[in-house]
C-alpha positions as YAML, in Angstrom:
chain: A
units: angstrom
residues:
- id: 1
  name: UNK
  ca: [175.18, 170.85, 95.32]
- id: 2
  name: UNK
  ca: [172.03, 172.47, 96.34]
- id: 3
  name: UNK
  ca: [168.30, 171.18, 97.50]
- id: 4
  name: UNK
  ca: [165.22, 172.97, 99.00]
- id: 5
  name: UNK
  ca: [163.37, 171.92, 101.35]
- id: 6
  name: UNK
  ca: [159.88, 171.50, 101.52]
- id: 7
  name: UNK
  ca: [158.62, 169.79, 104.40]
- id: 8
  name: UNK
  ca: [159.55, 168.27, 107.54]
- id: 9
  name: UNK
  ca: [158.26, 165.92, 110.23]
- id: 10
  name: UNK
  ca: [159.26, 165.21, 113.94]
- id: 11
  name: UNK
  ca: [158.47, 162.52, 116.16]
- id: 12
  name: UNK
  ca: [160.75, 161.79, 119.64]
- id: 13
  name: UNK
  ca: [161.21, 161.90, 123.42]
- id: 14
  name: UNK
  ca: [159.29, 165.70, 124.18]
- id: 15
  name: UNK
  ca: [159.75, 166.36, 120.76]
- id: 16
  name: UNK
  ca: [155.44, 165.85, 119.74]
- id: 17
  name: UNK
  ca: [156.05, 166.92, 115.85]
- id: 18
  name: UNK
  ca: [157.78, 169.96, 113.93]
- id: 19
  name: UNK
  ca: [155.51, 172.84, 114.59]
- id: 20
  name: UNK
  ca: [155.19, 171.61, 118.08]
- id: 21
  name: UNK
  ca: [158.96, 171.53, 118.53]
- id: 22
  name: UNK
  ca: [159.99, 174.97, 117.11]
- id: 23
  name: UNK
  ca: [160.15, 176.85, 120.40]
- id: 24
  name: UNK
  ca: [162.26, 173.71, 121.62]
- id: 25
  name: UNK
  ca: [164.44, 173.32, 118.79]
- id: 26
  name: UNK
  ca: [165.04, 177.18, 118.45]
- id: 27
  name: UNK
  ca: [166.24, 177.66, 122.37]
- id: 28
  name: UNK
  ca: [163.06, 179.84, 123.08]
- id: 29
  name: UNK
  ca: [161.45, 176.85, 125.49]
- id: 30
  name: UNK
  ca: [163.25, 174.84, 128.04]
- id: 31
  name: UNK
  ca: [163.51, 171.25, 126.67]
- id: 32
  name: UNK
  ca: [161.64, 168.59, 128.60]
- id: 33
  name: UNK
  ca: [162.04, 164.99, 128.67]
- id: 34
  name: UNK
  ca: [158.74, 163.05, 127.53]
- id: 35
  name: UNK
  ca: [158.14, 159.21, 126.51]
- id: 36
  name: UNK
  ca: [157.92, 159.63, 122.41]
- id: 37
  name: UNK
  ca: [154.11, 159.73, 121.57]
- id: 38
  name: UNK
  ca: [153.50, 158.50, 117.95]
- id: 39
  name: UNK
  ca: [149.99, 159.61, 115.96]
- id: 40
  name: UNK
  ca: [148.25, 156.83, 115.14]
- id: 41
  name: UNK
  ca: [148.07, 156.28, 111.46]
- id: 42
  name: UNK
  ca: [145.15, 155.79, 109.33]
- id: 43
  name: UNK
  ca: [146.90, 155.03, 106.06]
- id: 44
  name: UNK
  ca: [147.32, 151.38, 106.38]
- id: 45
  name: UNK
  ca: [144.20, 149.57, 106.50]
- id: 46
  name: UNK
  ca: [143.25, 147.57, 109.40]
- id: 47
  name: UNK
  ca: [144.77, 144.15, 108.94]
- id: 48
  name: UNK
  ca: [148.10, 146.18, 107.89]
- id: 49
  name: UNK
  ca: [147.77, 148.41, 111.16]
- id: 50
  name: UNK
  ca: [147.72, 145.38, 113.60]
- id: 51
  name: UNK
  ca: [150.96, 144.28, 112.11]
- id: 52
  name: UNK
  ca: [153.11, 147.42, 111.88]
- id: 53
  name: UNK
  ca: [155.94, 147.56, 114.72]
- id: 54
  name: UNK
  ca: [157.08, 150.82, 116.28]
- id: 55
  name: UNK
  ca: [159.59, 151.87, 113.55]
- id: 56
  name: UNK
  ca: [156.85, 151.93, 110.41]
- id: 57
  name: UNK
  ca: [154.55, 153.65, 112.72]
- id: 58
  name: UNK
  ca: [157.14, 156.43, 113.24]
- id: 59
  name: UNK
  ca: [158.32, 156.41, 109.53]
- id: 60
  name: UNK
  ca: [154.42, 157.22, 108.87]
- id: 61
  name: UNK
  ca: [153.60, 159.55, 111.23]
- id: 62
  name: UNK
  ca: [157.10, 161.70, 110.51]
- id: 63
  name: UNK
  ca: [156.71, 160.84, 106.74]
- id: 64
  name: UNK
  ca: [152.58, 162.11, 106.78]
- id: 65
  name: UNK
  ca: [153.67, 165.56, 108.89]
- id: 66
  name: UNK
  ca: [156.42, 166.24, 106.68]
- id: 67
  name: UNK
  ca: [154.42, 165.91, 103.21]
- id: 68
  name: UNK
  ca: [151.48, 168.05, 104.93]
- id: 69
  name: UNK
  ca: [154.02, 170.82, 104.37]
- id: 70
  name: UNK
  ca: [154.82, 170.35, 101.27]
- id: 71
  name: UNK
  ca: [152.10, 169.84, 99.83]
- id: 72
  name: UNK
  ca: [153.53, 167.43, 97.58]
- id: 73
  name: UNK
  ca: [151.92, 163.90, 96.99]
- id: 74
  name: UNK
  ca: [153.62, 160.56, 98.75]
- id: 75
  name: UNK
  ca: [152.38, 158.75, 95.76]
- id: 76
  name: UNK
  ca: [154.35, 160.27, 93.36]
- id: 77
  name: UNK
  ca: [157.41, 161.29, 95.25]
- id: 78
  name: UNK
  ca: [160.21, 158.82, 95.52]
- id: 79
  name: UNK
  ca: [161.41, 158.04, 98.73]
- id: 80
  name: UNK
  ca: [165.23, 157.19, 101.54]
- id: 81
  name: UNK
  ca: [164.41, 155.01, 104.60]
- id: 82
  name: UNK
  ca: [167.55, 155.32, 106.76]
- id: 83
  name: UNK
  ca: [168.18, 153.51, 110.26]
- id: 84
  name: UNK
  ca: [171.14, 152.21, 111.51]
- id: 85
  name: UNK
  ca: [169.07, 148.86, 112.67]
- id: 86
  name: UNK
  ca: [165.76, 147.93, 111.77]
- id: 87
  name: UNK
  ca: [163.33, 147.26, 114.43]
- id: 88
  name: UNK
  ca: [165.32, 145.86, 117.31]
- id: 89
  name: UNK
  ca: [162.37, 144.20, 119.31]
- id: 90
  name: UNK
  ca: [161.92, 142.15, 115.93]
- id: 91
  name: UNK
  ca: [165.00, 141.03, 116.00]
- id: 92
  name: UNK
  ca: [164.95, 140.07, 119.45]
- id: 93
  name: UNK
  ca: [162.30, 138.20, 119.31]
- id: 94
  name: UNK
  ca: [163.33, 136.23, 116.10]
- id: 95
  name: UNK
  ca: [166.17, 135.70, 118.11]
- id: 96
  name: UNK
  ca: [164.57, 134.36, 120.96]
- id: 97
  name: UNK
  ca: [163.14, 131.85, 118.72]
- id: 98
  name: UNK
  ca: [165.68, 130.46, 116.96]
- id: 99
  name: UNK
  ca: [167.43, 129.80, 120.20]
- id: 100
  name: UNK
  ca: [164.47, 128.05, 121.48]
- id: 101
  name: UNK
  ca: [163.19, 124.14, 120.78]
- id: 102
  name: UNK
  ca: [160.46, 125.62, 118.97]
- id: 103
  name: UNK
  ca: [161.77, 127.17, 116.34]
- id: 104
  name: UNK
  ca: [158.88, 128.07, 114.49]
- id: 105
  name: UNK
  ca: [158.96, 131.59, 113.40]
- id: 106
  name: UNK
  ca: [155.60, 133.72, 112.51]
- id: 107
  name: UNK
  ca: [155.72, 134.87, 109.39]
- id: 108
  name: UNK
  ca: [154.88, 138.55, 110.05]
- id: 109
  name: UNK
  ca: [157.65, 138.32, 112.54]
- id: 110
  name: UNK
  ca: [160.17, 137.95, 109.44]
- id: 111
  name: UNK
  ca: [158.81, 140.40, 106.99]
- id: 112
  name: UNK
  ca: [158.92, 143.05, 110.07]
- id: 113
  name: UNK
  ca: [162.61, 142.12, 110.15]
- id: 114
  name: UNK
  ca: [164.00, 143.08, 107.24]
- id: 115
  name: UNK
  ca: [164.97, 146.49, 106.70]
- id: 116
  name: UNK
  ca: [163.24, 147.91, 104.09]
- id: 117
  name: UNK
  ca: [159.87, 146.64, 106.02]
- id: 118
  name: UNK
  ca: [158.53, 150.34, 106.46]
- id: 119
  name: UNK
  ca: [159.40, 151.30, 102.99]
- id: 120
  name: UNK
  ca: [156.50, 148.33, 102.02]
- id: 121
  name: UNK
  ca: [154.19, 149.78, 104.58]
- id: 122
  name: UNK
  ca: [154.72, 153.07, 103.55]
- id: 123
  name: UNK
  ca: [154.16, 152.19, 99.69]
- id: 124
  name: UNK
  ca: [150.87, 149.93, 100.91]
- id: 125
  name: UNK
  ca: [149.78, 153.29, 103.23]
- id: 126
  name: UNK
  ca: [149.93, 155.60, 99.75]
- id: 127
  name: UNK
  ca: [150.01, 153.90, 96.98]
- id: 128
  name: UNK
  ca: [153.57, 154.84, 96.33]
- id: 129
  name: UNK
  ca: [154.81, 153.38, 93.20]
- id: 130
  name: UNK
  ca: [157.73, 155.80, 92.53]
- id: 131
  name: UNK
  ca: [161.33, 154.87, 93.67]
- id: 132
  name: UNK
  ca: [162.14, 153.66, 97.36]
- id: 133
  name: UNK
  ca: [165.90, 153.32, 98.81]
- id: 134
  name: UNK
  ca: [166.66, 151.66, 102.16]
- id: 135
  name: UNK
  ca: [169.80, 151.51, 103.64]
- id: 136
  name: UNK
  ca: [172.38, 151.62, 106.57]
- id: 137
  name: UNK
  ca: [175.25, 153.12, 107.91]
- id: 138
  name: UNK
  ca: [175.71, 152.78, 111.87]
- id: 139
  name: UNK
  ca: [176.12, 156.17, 113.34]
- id: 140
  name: UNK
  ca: [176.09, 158.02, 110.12]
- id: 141
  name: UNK
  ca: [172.69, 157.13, 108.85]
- id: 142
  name: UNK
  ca: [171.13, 159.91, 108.87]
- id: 143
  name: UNK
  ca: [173.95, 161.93, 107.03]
- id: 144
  name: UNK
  ca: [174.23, 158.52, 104.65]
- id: 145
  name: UNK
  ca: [170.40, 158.92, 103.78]
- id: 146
  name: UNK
  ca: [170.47, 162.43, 103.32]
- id: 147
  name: UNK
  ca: [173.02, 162.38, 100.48]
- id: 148
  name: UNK
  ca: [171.43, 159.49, 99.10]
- id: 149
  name: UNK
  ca: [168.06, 161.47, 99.05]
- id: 150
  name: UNK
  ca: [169.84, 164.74, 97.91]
- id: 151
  name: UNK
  ca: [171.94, 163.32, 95.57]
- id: 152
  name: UNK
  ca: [168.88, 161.59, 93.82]
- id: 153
  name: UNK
  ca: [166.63, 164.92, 94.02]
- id: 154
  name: UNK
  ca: [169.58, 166.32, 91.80]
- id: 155
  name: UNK
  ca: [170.64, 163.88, 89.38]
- id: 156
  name: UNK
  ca: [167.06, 162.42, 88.86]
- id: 157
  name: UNK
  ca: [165.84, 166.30, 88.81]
- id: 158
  name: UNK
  ca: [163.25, 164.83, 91.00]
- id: 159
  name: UNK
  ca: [161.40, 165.82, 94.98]
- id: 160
  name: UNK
  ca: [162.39, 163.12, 97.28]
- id: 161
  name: UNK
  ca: [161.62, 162.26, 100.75]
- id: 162
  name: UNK
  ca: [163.89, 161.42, 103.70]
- id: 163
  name: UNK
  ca: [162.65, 159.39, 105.97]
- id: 164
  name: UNK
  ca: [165.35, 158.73, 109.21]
- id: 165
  name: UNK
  ca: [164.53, 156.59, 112.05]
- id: 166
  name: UNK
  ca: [165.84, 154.38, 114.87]
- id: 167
  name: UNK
  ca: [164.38, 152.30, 118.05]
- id: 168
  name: UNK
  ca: [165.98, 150.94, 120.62]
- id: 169
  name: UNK
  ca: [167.13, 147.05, 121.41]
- id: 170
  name: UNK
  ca: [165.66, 145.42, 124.59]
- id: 171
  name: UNK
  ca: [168.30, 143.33, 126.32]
- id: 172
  name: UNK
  ca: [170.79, 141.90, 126.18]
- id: 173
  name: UNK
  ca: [171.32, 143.22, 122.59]
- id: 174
  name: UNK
  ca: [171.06, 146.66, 124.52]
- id: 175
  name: UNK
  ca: [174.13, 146.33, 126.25]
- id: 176
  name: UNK
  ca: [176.00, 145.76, 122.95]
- id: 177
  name: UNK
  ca: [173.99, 148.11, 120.58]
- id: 178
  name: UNK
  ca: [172.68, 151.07, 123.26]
- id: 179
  name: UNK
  ca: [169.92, 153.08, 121.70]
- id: 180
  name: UNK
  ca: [168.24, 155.83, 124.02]
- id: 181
  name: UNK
  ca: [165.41, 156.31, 122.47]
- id: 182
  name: UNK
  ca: [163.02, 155.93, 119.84]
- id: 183
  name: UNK
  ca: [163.18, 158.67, 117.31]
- id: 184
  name: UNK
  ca: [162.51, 159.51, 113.93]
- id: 185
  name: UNK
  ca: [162.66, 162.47, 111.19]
- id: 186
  name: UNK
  ca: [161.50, 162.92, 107.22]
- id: 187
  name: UNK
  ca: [162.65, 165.87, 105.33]
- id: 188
  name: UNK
  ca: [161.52, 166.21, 101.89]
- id: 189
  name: UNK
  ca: [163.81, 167.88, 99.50]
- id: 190
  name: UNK
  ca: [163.59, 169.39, 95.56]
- id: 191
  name: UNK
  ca: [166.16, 170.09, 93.23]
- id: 192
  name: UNK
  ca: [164.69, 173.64, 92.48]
- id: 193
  name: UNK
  ca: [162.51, 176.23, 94.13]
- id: 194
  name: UNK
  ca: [158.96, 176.47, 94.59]
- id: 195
  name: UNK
  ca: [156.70, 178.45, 96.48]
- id: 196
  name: UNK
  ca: [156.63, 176.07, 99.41]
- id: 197
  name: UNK
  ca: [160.32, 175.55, 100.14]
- id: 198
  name: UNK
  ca: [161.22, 177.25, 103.77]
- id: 199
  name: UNK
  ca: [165.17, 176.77, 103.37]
- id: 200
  name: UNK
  ca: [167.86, 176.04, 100.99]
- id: 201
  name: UNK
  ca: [170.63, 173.26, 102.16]
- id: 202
  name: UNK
  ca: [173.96, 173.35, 100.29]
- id: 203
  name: UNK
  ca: [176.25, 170.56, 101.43]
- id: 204
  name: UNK
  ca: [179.52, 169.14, 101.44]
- id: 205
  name: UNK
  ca: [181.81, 166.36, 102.74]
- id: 206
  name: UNK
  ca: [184.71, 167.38, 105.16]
- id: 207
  name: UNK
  ca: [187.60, 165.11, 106.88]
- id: 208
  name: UNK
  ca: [187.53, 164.90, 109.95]
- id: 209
  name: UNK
  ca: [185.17, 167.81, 110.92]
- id: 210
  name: UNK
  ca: [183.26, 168.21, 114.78]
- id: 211
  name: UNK
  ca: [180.08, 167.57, 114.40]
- id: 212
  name: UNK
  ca: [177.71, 170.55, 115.74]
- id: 213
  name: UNK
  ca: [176.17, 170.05, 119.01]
- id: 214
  name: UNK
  ca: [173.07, 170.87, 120.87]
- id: 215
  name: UNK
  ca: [173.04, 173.79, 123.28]
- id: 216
  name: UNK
  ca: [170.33, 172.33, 125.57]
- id: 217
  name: UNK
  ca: [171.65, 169.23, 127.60]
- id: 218
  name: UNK
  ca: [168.76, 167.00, 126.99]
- id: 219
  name: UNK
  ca: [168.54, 167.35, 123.17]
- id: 220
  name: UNK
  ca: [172.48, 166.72, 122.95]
- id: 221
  name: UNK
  ca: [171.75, 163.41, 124.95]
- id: 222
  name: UNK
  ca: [169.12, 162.75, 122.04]
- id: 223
  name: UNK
  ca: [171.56, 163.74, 119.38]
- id: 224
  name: UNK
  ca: [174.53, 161.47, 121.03]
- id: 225
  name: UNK
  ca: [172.83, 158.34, 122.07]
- id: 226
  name: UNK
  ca: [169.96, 157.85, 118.94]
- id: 227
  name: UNK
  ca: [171.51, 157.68, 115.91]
- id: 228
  name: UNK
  ca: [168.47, 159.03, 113.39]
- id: 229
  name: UNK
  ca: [169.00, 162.20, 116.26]
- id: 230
  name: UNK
  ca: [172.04, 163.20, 114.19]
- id: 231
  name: UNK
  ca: [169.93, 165.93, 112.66]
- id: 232
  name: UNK
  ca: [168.95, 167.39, 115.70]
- id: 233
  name: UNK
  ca: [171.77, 170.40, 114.87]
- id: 234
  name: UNK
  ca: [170.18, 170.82, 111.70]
- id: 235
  name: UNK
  ca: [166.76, 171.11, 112.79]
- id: 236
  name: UNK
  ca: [167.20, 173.57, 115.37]
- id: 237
  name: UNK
  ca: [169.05, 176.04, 112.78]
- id: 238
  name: UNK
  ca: [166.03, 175.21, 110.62]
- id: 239
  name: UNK
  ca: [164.17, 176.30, 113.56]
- id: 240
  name: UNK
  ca: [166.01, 179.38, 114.15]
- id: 241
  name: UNK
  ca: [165.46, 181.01, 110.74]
- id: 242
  name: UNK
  ca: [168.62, 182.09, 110.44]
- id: 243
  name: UNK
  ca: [171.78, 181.35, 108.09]
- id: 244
  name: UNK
  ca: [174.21, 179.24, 109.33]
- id: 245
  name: UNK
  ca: [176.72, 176.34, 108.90]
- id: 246
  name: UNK
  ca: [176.07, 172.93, 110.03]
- id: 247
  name: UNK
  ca: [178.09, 169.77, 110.36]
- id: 248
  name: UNK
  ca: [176.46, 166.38, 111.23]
- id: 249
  name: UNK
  ca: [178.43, 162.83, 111.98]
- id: 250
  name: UNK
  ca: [179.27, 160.57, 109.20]
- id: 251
  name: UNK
  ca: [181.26, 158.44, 109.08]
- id: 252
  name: UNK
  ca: [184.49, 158.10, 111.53]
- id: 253
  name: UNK
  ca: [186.83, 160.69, 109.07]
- id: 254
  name: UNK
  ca: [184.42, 162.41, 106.93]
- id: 255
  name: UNK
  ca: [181.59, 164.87, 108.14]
- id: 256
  name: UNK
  ca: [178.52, 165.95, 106.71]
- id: 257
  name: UNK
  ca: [178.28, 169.84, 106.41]
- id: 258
  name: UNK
  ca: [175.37, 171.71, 105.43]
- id: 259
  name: UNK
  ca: [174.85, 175.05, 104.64]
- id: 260
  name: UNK
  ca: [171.23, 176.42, 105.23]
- id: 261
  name: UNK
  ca: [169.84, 179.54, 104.20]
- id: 262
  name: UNK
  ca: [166.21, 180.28, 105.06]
- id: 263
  name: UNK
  ca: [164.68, 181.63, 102.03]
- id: 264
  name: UNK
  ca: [163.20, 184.56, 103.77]
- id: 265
  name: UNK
  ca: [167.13, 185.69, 103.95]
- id: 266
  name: UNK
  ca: [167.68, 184.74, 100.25]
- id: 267
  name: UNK
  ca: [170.12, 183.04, 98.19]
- id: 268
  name: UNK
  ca: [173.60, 183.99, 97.28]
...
């Protein structure tokens, strides 16, 4: 099956948006490590901003980039959250609390918690009012949300946005769950061509396939210890230009491989 895509949006350690990122991604700069820097949003209105935790403010800022390049509208376009945890400071702090003798917990401190929490901000932050998918899949989330996404684009004959993220845990749930960094990624894919799709992606699911891996050390540290990162050998082929075959983890026997062909090549 085939998708285009549109748009996409960046936001991790040294890696300050897409456009920013090409010369990274595409081997022509040296990657350096940076603390992520997320834009601040002014979608959500005040009251709304206060309460957003890191992983809706990197859903919107990587969700906002990638639709700037499409030119598409949020509102209308239906839309994948994927992590492969939710917003582990939440969690830690719920935890906290329910371990505690006070075990009254804030109520913005729950909604926060559950997963599909920046899918509500990012409906609240547009107006969105067409489809929205969450879901999980450990490692694989990325790949997991990208068929999801792609598969709906085609069957629903319909644009839809991907939006991947992931943040880490602070101890102790660190030492069980590791997470190096915060990170996060929206693609935004059709089921045909228009005059602003860049590439075409034609994929496929293969047992027990290597997954591609990054050239530069530091961004194959990114790609191996965050989990939304997974796309990080995608990405730089996107940055490249250039045809090419790409295969992303999935799950433990079954690979995600893409085919891209930028449409400045053309199509077969």
């Amino acid at each position: 099956m085939r998708v285009y895509l549109e748009g996409v949006g960046l936001c991790g350690p040294g890696l300050d948006g897409w456009e920013a990122s090409l010369p990274v991604l595409a081997g022509a700069q040296d990657y350096i490590q940076a603390p992520i820097r997320v834009p601040v949003s002014t979608l959500l209105p005040p009251n709304e901003r206060r309460r957003a935790v890191q992983t809706v403010k990197i859903a919107l800022a990587v969700g906002t980039e990638a639709f700037a390049g499409s030119g598409r509208d949020p509102a209308e376009t239906a839309s994948v959250f994927a992590s492969s945890g939710g917003d582990g400071e939440t969690i830690d702090d719920i935890m906290k609390v329910l371990a505690s003798a006070n075990r009254e917990l804030s109520p913005t401190r729950f909604h926060n918690s559950v997963h599909n929490a920046p899918a509500g901000y990012w409906g609240i932050a547009n107006g969105a009012r067409a489809p929205s998918s969450s879901l999980s899949c450990h490692d694989g989330s990325f790949s997991a949300g990208f068929l999801e996404a792609a598969v709906q684009a085609v069957t629903e004959q319909c644009a839809v946005v991907l939006i991947a993220y992931d943040v880490g845990y602070p101890a102790p749930l660190s030492l069980v769950r590791p997470i190096g960094a915060a990170f996060g990624v929206a693609l935004v894919l059709s089921p045909e061509f228009l005059d602003s799709a860049f590439a075409c992606l034609e994929w496929r699911l293969d047992p027990e396939s290597a997954a591609s891996v990054m050239a530069a050390p530091g961004l194959e540290a990114l790609r191996k210890n965050i989990p939304a990162a997974r796309c990080l050998p995608l990405l730089a082929v996107l940055a490249r230009q250039a045809a090419a075959e790409v295969t992303l983890d999935y799950l433990d026997d079954l690979a995600l491989t893409l085919d891209v062909t930028p449409l400045t090549v053309g199509l077969a």
